[in-house]
C-alpha positions in Angstrom: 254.3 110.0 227.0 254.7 110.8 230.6 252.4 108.7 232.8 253.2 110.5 236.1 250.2 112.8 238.3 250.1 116.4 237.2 251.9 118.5 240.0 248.7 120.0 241.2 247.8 116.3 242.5 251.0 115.8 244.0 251.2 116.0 248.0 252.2 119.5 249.6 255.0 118.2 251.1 256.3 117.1 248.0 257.9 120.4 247.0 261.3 121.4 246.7 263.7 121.8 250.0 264.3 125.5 251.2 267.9 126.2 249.8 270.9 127.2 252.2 271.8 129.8 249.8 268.1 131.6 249.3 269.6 135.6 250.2 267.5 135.6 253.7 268.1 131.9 254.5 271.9 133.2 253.9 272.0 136.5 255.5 270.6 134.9 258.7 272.8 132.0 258.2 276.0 133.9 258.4 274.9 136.7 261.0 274.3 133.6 263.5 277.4 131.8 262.4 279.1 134.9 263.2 277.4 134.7 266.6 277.9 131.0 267.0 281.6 131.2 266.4 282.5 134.0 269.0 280.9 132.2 271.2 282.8 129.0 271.0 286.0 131.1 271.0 285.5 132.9 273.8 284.3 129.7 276.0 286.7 127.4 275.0 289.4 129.6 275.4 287.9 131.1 279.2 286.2 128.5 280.4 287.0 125.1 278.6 283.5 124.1 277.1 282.2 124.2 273.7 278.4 124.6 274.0 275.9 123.0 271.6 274.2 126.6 270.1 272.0 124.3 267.9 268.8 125.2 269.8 269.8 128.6 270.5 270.0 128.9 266.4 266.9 127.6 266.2 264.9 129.6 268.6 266.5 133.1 267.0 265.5 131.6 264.0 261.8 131.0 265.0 261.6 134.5 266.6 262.8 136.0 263.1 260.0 133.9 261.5 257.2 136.1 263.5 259.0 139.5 262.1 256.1 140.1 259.3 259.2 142.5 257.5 260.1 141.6 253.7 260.7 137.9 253.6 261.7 137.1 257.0 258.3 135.4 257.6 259.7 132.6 255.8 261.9 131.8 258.6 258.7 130.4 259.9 259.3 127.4 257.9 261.2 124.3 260.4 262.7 123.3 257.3 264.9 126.6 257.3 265.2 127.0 260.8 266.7 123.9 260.8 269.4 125.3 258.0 270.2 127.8 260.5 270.3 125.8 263.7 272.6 123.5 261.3 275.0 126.6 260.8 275.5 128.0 263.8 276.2 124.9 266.2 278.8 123.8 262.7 280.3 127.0 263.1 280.5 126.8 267.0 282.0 123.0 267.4 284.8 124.3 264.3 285.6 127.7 265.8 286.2 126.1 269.1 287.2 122.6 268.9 288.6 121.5 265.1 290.6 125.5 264.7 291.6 127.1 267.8 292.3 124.0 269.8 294.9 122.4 267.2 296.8 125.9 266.3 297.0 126.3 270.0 299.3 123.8 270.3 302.4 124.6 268.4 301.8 128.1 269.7 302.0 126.9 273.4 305.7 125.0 272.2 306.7 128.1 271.7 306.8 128.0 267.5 304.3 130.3 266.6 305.6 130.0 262.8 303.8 126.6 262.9 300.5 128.1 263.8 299.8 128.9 260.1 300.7 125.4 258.8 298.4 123.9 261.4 295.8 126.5 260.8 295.9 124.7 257.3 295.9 121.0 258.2 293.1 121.5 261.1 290.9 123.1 257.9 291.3 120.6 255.7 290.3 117.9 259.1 287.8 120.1 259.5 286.7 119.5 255.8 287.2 115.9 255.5 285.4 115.7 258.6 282.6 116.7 257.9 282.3 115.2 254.3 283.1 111.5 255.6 279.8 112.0 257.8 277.9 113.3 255.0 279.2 110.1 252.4 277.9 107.7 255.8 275.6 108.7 257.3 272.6 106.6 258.1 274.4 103.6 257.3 274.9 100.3 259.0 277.6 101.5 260.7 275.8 105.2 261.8 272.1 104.8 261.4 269.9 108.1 260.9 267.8 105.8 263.9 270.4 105.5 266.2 269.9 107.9 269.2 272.1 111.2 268.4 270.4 113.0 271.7 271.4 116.8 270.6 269.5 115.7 266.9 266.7 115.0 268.8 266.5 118.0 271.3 266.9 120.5 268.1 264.1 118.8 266.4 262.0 118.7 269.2 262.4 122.4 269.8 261.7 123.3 266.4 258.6 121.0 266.2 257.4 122.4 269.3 257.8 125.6 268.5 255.8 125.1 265.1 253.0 123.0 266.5 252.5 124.9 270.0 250.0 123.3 272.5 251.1 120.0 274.7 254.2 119.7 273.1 255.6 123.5 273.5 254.7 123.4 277.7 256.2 120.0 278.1 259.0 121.1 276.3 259.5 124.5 277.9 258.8 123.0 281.1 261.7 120.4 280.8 263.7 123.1 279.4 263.3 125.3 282.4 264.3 122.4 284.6 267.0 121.7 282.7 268.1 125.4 282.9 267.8 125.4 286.8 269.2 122.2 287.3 272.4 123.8 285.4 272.3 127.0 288.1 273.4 124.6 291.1 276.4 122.8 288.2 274.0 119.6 287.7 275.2 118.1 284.7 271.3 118.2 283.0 272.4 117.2 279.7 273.6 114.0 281.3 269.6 113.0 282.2 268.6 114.4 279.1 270.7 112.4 276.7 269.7 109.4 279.0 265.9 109.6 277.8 267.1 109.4 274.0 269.5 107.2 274.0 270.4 103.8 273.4 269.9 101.9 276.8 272.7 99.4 277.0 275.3 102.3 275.7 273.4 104.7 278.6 273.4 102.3 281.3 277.7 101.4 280.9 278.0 105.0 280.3 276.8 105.8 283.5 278.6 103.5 284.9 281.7 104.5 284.3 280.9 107.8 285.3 280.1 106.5 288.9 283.6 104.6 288.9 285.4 107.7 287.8 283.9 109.5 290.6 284.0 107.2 293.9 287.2 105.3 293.0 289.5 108.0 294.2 287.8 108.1 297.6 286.1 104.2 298.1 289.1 102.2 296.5 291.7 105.0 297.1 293.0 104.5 293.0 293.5 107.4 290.7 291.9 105.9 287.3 293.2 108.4 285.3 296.7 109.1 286.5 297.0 105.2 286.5 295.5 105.3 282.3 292.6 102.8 283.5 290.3 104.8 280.9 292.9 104.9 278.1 293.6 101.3 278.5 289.7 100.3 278.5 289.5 103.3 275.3 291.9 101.6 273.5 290.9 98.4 273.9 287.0 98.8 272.9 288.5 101.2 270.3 290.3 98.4 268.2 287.3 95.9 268.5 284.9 98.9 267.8 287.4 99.7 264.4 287.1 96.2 263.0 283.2 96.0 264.0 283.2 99.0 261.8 285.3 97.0 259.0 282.7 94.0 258.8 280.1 96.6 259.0 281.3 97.9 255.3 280.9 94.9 253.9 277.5 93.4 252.4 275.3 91.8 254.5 275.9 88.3 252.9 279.8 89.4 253.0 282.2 89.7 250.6 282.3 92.0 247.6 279.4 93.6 245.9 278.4 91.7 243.2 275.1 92.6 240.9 272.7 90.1 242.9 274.1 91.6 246.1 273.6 95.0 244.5 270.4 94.4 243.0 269.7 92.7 246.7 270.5 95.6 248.8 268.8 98.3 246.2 266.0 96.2 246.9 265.9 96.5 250.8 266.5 100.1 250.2 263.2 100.7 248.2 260.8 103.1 249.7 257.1 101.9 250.3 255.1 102.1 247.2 253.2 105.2 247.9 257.0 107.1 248.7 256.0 107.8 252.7 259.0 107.2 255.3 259.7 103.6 256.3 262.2 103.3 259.2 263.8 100.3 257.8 265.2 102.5 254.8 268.6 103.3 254.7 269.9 105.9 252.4 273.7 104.6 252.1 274.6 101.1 251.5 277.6 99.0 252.4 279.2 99.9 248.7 279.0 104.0 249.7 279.9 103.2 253.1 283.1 101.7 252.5 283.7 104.3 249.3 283.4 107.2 252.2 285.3 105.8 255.1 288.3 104.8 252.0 287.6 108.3 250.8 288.3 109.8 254.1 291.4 107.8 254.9 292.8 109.0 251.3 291.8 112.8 251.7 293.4 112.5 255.5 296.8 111.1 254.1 297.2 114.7 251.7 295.8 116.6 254.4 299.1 114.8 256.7 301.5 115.5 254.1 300.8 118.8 253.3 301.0 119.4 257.1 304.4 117.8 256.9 305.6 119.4 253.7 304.8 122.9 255.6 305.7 121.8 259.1 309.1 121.3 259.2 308.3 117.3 259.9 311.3 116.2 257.1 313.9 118.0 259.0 313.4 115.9 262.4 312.7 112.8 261.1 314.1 111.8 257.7 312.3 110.2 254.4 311.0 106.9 256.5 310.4 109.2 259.3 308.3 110.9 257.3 306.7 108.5 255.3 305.8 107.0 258.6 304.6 110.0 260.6 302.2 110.9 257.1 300.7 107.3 258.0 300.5 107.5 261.7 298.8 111.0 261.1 296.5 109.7 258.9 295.2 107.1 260.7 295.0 108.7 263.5 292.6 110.9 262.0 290.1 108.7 260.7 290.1 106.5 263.7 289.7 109.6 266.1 287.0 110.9 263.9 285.0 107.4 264.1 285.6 106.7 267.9 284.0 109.8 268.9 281.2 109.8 266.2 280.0 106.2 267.8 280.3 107.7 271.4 278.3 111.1 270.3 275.9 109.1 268.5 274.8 107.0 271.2 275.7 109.0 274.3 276.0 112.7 272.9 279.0 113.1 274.8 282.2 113.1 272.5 285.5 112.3 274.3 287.8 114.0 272.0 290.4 115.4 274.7 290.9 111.6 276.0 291.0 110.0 272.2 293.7 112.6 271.2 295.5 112.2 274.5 295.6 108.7 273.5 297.4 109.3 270.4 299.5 111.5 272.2 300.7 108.3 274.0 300.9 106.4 271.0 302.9 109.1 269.5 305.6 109.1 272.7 305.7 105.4 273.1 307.2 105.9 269.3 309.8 108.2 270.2 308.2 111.1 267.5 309.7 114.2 268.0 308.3 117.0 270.3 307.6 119.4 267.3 306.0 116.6 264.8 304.4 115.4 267.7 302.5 118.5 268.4 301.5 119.0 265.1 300.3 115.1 265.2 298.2 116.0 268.1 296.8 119.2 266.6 296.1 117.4 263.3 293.6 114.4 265.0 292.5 117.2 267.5 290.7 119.0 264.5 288.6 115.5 263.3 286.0 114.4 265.5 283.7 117.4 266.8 282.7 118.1 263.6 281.8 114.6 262.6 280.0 114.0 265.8 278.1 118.0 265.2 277.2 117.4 261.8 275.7 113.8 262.5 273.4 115.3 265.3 272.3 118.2 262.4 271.3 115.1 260.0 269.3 113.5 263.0 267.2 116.7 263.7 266.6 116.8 259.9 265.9 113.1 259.5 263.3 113.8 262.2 261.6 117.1 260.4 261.6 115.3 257.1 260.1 111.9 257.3 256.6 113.4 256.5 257.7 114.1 253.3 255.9 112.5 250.4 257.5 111.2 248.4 260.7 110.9 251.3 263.5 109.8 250.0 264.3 112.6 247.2 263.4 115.0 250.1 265.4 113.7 252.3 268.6 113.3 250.2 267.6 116.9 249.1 267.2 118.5 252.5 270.6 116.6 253.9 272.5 118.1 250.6 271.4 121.9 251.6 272.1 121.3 255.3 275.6 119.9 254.6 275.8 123.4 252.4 274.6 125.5 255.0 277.5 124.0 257.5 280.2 124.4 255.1 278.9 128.3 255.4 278.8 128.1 259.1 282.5 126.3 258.6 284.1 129.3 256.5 282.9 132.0 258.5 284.3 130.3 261.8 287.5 129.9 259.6 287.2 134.0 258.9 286.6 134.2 262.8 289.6 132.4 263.7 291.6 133.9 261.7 291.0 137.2 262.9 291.2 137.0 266.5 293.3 134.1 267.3 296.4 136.1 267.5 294.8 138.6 270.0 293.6 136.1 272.1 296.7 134.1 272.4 298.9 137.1 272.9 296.6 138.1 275.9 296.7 134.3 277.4 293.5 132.7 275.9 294.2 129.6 275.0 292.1 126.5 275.3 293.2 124.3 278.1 293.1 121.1 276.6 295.8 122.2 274.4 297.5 123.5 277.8 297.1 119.7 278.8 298.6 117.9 275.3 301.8 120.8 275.5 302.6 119.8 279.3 302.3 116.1 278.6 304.8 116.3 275.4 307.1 118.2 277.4 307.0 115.3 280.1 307.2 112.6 278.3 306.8 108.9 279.2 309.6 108.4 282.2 308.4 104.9 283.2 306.8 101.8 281.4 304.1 102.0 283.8 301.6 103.6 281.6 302.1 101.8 278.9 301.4 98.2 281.1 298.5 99.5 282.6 296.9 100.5 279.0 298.0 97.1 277.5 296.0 95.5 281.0 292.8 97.3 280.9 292.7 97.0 277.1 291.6 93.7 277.2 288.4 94.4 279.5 287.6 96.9 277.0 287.4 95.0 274.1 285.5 92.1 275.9 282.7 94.6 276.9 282.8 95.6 273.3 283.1 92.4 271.7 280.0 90.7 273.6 278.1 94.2 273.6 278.0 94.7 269.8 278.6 97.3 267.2 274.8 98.4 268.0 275.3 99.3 271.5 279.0 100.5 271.2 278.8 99.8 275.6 282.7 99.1 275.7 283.5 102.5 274.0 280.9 104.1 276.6 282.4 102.8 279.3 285.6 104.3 278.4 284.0 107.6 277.4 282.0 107.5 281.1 285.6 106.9 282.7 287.1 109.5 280.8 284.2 112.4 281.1 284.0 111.8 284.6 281.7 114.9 285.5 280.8 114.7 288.9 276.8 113.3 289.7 276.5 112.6 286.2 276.4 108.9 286.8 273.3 109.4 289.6 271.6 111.3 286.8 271.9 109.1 283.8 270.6 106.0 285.7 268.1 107.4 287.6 266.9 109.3 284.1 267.0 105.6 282.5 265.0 104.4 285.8 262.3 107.0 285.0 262.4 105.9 281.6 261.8 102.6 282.8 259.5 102.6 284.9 257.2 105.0 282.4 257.4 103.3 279.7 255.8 100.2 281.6 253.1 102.1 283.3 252.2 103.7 279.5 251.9 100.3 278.4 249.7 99.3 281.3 247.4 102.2 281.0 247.4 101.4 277.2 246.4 97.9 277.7 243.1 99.0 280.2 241.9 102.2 278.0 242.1 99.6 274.6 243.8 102.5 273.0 244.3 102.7 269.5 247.9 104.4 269.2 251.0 102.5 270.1 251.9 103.0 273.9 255.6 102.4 273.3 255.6 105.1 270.5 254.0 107.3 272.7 256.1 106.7 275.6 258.6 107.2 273.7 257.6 110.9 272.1 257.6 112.1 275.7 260.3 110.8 277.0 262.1 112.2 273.7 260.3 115.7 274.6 261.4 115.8 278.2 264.9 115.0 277.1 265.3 117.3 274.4 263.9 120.0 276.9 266.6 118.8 279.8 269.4 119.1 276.6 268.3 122.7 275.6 268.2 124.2 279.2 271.5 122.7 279.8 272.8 124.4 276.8 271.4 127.6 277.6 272.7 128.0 280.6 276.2 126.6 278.7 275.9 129.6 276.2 274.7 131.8 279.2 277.9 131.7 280.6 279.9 133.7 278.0 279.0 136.4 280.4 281.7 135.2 282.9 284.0 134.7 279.9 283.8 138.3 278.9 
């Protein structure tokens, strides 16, 4: 006999998860992914930028909510509008960055036949992608508390839109500033990200964006035509690949045994009435290392078939090919990881710089100029969507730890979020598919893939680069080493080095100043008033308001600009 509450007792928020795939959740789904895609076409192929549309989503999808018409008033529910929000940025970040950006480069080679090959490989990256980061995430390695800024600033809009008062004019105010501040090409997003973020990770990050700015003109040295960030990149790369390794096994190391098991299922229990506890994580070291092995496996077909299809036997022989198939596959799992840590903790993803860096790699070899391109292409498509669909977790990690009881939710409402960007994925495929012939034709073409052509056509001519990498590596994997695989500060160096967007640096540490400073003075006023809530937490919630609202004006004005494109 069942000794469990009849459902009338049970807590409201213990009811199903909206489904991706209810017909208006769907409908609205698709019509924004529709939306979402175009617009990452038409920007990355005009202007170069592939904007976050995860708050525009989410505001269409609130103002649909208020339409009092069929069943549109269940938009009103954050729950869905966070299913939509999920879509349309998954659909943007894959249109623009894992499809058009790989099948641009055979195309600029000048063999278009390989377009359609490519086209396939960069779908099935685009795939594995995004189903490594749904196997890991919020594990040891990439924690559902970790900062994952864009997470954040879509949950905070949709909370603020749902709960109105204090909340919705802080918000909107920041938002506005943020939007400004983005008229007069002040990288907002920059200061936003800095009041979410991890603060060692911030503060290095920063800094390397103020050496990649004044070097050129105070020390007279071209970082990046001498491959000062590559070196550093590859350097905290390699340390932050085996932090990842030890990271996958258990706690006490070694293999998971049943007491380690039985140990870790323990840790994971939820608190006995089922409410949120932020020291839960949903994916052990066991499913952790199943995923990231997973990955690396699904990777390796998805390099072969590319091979098979590509022409790749014909310029390199049986070894040549086993080898490349290797290289490829590798590549693609450690492209996807380096610029899921640097999005999580910075939510800036360096994915032109970590591909160029294979791109090296790839000469230093002696690879061919066509299997080379299609090497390029292939890691090109990982990475993005990794980092997009970690930042979509966060925001719903965020709306759900209400829930009671939480963890079923939660594994629920991440399961039909996943499902709603695999919608947004296929109808960016469909997009790209479409147009990308048109645009190429006319000239549209991203110019990354511009950058990755012109450098295979060049070719290494001196030993130069590859000296100054090795050099600078080893700085790189210091700051790494001693920084830790929390903080990730070597790979944010490197990613601050190779972003380089002018006054960035300024704004991240004088964001992280404000931050400073406020949180002490909360604390302070905390300590005279004898107030009962936490002043760190509530610090905290508006510094994480202000900085969601700095991210969404800066992507506004990002998506405003698809006026310029067309």
């Amino acid at each position: 006999m069942s000794t469990s509450p009849p459902a009338a007792a049970a807590p409201e928020t213990a009811r199903a998860h909206p489904r991706a795939l209810e017909p208006v959740t769907l409908v609205v789904t698709v019509l924004l992914s529709v939306l979402g895609a175009v617009i990452g076409l038409v920007l990355i192929t005009t202007l170069g930028i592939a904007p976050n549309t995860s708050v525009i989503g989410a505001l269409i999808a609130m103002l649909i909510g208020r339409i009092s018409f069929a069943a549109l008033s269940r938009m009103r529910d954050p729950q869905r509008q966070n299913l939509v929000q999920s879509a349309i940025s998954g659909s943007t970040f894959a249109a623009a960055n894992s499809l058009v950006t790989p099948i641009a480069v055979p195309f600029l080679m000048g063999k278009p036949g390989l377009v359609w090959p490519m086209l396939g490989g960069a779908v099935i990256g685009l795939a594995v992608d995004s189903w490594v980061l749904y196997r890991v995430f919020d594990s040891r390695l990439l924690p559902a508390t970790a900062a994952w800024p864009a997470g954040i600033a879509a949950a905070e809009t949709i909370k603020a839109g749902d709960e109105g008062g204090r909340k919705a004019k802080l918000l909107g105010v920041s938002a506005v500033v943020g939007f400004v501040g983005s008229l007069f090409k002040l990288p907002m997003s920059a200061a936003g990200v800095a009041f979410l973020g991890n603060i060692w990770a911030l503060l290095m990050f920063g800094v390397g964006l103020l050496v990649a700015q004044y070097a050129p003109t105070l020390l007279h040295v071209d970082l990046a035509a001498n491959h000062v960030p590559h070196g550093v990149m590859i350097g905290a790369g390699l340390v932050a690949l085996v932090q990842a390794v030890l990271l996958m096994r258990d706690r006490k190391g070694g293999k998971t045994g049943k007491g380690a098991k039985a140990a870790a299922e323990a840790a994971a229990a939820p608190s006995a009435d089922g409410a949120f506890t932020p020291e839960v994580r949903t994916v052990d070291a066991r499913r952790l290392r199943r995923g990231l092995l997973e990955g690396l496996a699904l990777f390796l077909v998805g390099a072969m078939l590319i091979a098979l299809t590509g022409g790749v036997l014909a310029d390199m022989g049986g070894a040549g090919l086993v080898g490349w198939v290797l290289l490829a596959g590798v590549a693609a799992l450690v492209h996807q990881l380096i610029v899921g840590l640097a999005a999580m903790h910075s939510g800036w993803f360096p994915a032109f710089a970590v591909t160029l860096i294979f791109l090296i790699v790839g000469l230093v070899l002696g690879i061919p100029m066509v299997p080379l391109a299609l090497l390029v292409g292939y890691a090109a498509s990982t990475g993005p969507a990794f980092a997009d669909v970690g930042f979509d977790f966060k925001a719903g990690w965020l709306l759900r730890k209400d829930a009671v009881p939480w963890h079923p939710y939660e594994m629920a409402g991440r399961r039909q979020q996943y499902i709603a960007q695999l919608v947004g994925f296929a109808v960016a495929i469909l997009v790209v598919v479409v147009t990308w012939k048109p645009f190429f034709e006319d000239g549209r073409v991203p110019p990354v893939a511009q950058v990755y052509v012109d450098t295979i056509k060049a070719g290494l001519t001196d030993t130069h680069a590859l000296a100054m990498m090795g050099l600078w590596a080893i700085p790189g994997a210091l700051i790494q080493f001693f920084g830790g695989s929390s903080r990730q500060m070597g790979v944010l160096l490197a990613t601050g080095l190779l972003v380089a967007t002018p006054q960035a640096g300024w704004l991240v540490l004088a964001a992280l100043a404000v931050r400073f400073g406020y949180t002490r003075w909360k604390k302070r006023q905390g300590q005279r008033e004898a107030a009962e809530s936490d002043p760190q937490t509530d610090a905290d919630n508006d510094l994480a308001l202000v900085g969601a609202g700095l991210v969404a004006g800066s992507s506004l004005n990002d998506v405003s600009q698809i006026y310029k494109a067309v």
